[in-house]
N, C-alpha and C positions, 0 to 999 in steps of 0.2 A: 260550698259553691264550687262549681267547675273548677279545673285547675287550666291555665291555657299554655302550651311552651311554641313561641314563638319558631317560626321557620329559620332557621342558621343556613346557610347556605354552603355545602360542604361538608355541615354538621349531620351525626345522629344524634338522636334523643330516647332517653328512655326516661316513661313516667313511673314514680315508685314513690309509695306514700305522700303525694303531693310534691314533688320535688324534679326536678327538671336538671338530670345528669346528662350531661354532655360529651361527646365520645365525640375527639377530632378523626373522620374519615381518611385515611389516607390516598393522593393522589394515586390514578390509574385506575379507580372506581372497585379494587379487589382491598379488603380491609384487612384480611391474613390469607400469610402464606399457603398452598394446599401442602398440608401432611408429604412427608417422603412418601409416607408408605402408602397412599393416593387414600388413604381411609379417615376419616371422621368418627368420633366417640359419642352417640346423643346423649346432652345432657338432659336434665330436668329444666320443661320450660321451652325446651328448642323445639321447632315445625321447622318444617321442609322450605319455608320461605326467609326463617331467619337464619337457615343455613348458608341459604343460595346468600344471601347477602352478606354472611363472614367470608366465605371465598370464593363468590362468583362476582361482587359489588351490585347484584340487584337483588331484588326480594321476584321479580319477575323469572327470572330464570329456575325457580323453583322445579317446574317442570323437564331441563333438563336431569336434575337429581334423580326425577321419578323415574323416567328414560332410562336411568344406567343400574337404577337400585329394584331390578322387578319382583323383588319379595316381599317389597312394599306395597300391601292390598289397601290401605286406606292413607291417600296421601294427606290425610287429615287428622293421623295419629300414628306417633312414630314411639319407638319406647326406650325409656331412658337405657342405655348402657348397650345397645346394639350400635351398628356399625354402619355408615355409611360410606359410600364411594362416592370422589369426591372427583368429578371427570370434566374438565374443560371442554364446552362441547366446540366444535371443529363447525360451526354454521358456514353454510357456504349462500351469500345473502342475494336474490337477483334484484340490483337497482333502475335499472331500468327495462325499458319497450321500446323496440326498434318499428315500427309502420313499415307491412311488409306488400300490403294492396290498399288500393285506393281505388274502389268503384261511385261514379258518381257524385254526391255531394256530400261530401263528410268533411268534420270539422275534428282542429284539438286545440286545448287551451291549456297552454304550458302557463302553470300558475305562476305571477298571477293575473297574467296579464289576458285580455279578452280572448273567446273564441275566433280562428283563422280557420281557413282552407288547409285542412292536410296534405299530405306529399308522400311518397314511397321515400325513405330514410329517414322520417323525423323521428325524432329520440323522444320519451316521453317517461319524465319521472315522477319517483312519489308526489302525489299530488296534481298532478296532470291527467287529463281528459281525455277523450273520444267521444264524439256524436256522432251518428248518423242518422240522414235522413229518409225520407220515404223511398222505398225499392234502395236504395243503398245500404254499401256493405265496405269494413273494412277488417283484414288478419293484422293483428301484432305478434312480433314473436319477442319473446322477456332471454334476459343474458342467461338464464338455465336452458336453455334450448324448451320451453314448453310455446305452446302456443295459442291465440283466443282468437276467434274470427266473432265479429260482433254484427250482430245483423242489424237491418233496417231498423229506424227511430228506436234506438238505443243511446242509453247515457251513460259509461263506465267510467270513473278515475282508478288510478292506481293510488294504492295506499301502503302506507307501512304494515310487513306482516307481523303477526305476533310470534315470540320466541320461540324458536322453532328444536324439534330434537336433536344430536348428533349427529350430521351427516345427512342433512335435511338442506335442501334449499327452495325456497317456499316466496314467492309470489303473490301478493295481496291485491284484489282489486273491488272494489265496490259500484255495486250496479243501481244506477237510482233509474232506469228505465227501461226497459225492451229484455232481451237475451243475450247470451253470450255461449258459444263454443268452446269447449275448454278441451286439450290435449298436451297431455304429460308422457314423457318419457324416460325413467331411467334413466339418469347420468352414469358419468363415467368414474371408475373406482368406487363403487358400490354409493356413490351419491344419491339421496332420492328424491328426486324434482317433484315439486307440486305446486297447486294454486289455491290460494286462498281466499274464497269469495266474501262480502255483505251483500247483506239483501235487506235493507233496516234494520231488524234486530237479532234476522236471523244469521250466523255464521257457520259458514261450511269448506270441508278441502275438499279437493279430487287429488288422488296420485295413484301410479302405474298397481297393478295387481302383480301375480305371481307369474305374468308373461313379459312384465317389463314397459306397458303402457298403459295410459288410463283414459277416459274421454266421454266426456257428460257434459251436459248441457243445464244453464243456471238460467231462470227467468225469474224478472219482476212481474205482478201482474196489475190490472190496474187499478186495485184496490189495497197495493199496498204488500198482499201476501208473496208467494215463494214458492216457483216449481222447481223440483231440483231429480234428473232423468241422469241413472247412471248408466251408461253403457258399456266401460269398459274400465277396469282397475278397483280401486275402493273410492268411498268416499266414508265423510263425517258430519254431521249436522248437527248443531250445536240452537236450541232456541227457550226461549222462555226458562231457561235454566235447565235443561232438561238435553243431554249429550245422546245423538243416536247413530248407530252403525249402518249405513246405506250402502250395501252389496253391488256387485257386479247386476245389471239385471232386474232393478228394483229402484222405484221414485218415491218422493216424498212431497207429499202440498202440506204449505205452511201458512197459516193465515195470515190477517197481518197484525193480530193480535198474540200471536204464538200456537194458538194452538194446530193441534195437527194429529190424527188418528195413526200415525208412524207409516213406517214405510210397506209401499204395496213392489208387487209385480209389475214389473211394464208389459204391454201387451206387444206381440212382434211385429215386426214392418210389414207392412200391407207389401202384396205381392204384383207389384206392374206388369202392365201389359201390354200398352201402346201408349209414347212410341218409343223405339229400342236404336239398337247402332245399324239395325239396316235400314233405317227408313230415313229418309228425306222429301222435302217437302215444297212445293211450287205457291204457296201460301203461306200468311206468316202466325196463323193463327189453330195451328190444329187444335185436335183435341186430346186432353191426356184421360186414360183410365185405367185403372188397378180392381184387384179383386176388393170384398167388402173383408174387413177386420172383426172378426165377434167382441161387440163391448164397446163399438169404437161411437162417440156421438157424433165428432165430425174430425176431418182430414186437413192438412197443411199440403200446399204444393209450393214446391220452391223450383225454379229455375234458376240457370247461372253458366255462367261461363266457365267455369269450373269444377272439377268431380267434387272439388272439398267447400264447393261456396261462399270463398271467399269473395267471388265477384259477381254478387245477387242483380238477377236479372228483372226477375215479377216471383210475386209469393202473393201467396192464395189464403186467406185462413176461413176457417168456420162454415168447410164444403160438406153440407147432408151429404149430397152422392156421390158414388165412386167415379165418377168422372167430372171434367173442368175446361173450359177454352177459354186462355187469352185473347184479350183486346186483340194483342200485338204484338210480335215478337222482332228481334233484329236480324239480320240476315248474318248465317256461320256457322261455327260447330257451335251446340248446345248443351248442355246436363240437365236432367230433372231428377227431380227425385219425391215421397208421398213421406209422411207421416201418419198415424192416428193419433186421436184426443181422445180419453178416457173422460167421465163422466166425473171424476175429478181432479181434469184439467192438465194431466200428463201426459207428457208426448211419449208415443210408442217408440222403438226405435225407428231406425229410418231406414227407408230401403236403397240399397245401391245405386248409386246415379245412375242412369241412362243418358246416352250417348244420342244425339239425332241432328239434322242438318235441318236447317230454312235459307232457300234459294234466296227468296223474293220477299217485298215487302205485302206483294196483291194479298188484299181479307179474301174469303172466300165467303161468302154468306150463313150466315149461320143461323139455324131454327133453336131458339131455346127451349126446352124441356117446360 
């Protein structure tokens, strides 16, 4: 019959012919010293996770071993009497999100107490929220200097990241609704900032590329799956067991079952045409239009207060033709800007804001197509 060794608190346990040895853990969660000589000897029996837990105190940090020891090709077979390095990784952890706009009607829920009206300064940690609602938008910026602008009916918490490498400071956040913009930069003394997403069961990073920034965009969709559009730096995509590399350049749709045909092309930003920074407007309601995209099934328009969007004005989705007119616009300077949607479900990149003014609130009449 089974053998069962109850949970010690403190304790490790090792089962060995039905017997239940008991090994007091030593306080500060490190069970031995690291080697002088910063090396490790494998013995027979040992993996890369009972190492991490003789001198790191977790079996979790395994992976940074992997991080520092790159001759090791299978971290699932290590061979007795080779050598390991045995390197204290240096994490540099981001705990919180500072609210850095606040357009229109957004909410946060600092666990665990109910959702409130957010505010430009409020702090939001592991475990705390952002909502927003329809045409609303809000940016956080996390203690690593990265940044997320979350769009309209969007659900994000922030969450604990997983163990991250040496010289890593990494950012977890999980999306149960809408999208999220994500922007990483290179820290300082060779730090490397990133964010790490849920998407139910799919998980993924973004961090800077070989120019020192990164910046892709994460969506839930409503069925559960995952669009994940890299624009700039690396990323990583982790689903159904199954770890994939998503390039500068290149998106990924994930079901919401896991599956996914790997990563494609993005197609490039649709090329705008009207209206630009010379134009302004004695109505509140013009009309925008771009060239057509080859491949594209249909177009996002987003307007904002802002070149970066954080402060979403009207957004358009699931436009057949290259052009679109609002209801109604506010009177001011303006930004727009177009995406494409691909036929599965990824946003092209995005083309450069556009700059334009509205005088007045007068509609102007408009003939629909």
């Amino acid at each position: 019959m089974p053998f069962i060794c109850d949970t010690v608190k403190r304790l490790l346990f090792l089962v060995f012919l039905g017997h239940c040895l008991l090994i007091p853990a030593p306080a500060g969660g490190q069970t031995l010293p690291i080697p002088a000589s910063g090396e490790y000897t494998v013995q027979v029996g040992d993996t890369l996770e009972s190492i991490a837990t003789k001198f790191l105190g977790a079996s979790a940090r395994w992976n940074e071993l992997l991080a520092a020891n790159p001759s090791i090709t299978n971290p699932h077979f290590i061979t007795p009497g080779s050598k390991i390095k045995i390197v204290p990784a240096q994490i540099v952890t981001a705990k919180r999100a500072t609210i850095q706009q606040v357009f229109r009607q957004v909410e946060q829920m600092p666990f665990p107490r109910p959702w409130t009206k957010a505010s430009v300064g409020g702090v939001l940690q592991e475990r705390d929220g952002v909502r927003t609602f329809e045409k609303s938008s809000s940016e956080l910026k996390f203690d690593n200097e990265s940044r997320m602008i979350v769009s309209e009916e969007s659900v994000v918490f922030l969450r604990e990241a997983t163990p991250s490498p040496e010289n890593v400071s990494r950012k977890a956040i999980e999306i149960r609704a809408g999208q999220a913009d994500l922007d990483v930069k290179q820290g300082p003394n060779g730090v490397e900032n990133g964010i790490e997403f849920h998407i139910g069961e799919t998980r993924g990073t973004t961090k800077p590329g070989s120019a020192g920034q990164g910046a892709s965009r994460a969506r839930r969709t409503a069925d559960g799956g995952s669009r994940i559009m890299v624009y700039d730096g690396d990323s990583e995509v982790t689903t159904a067991g199954r770890t994939m590399a998503v390039p500068q350049g290149m998106g990924i749709a994930v079901s919401a079952d896991g599956r996914t045909s790997g990563p494609e092309k993005l197609m490039q930003a649709p090329e705008t045409l009207s209206p630009n920074a010379s134009e302004s407007f004695d109505f509140s309601n013009p009309t925008f239009d771009w060239e057509p995209t080859p491949g594209a099934v249909s177009y996002t328009v987003e307007v904002c207060r802002d070149a970066a969007c954080g402060q979403l004005v009207d957004r358009a989705v699931g436009i057949r033709l290259t052009r679109w007119t609002p209801r109604v616009l506010p009177i001011g300077e303006l930004y727009w800007r177009v995406s494409a949607v691909s036929s599965s479900g990824l946003d092209s990149f995005v083309s450069a804001a556009q700059k334009f003014t509205i005088k007045t609130y007068w509609r102007r009449p408009v003939t629909r197509p």
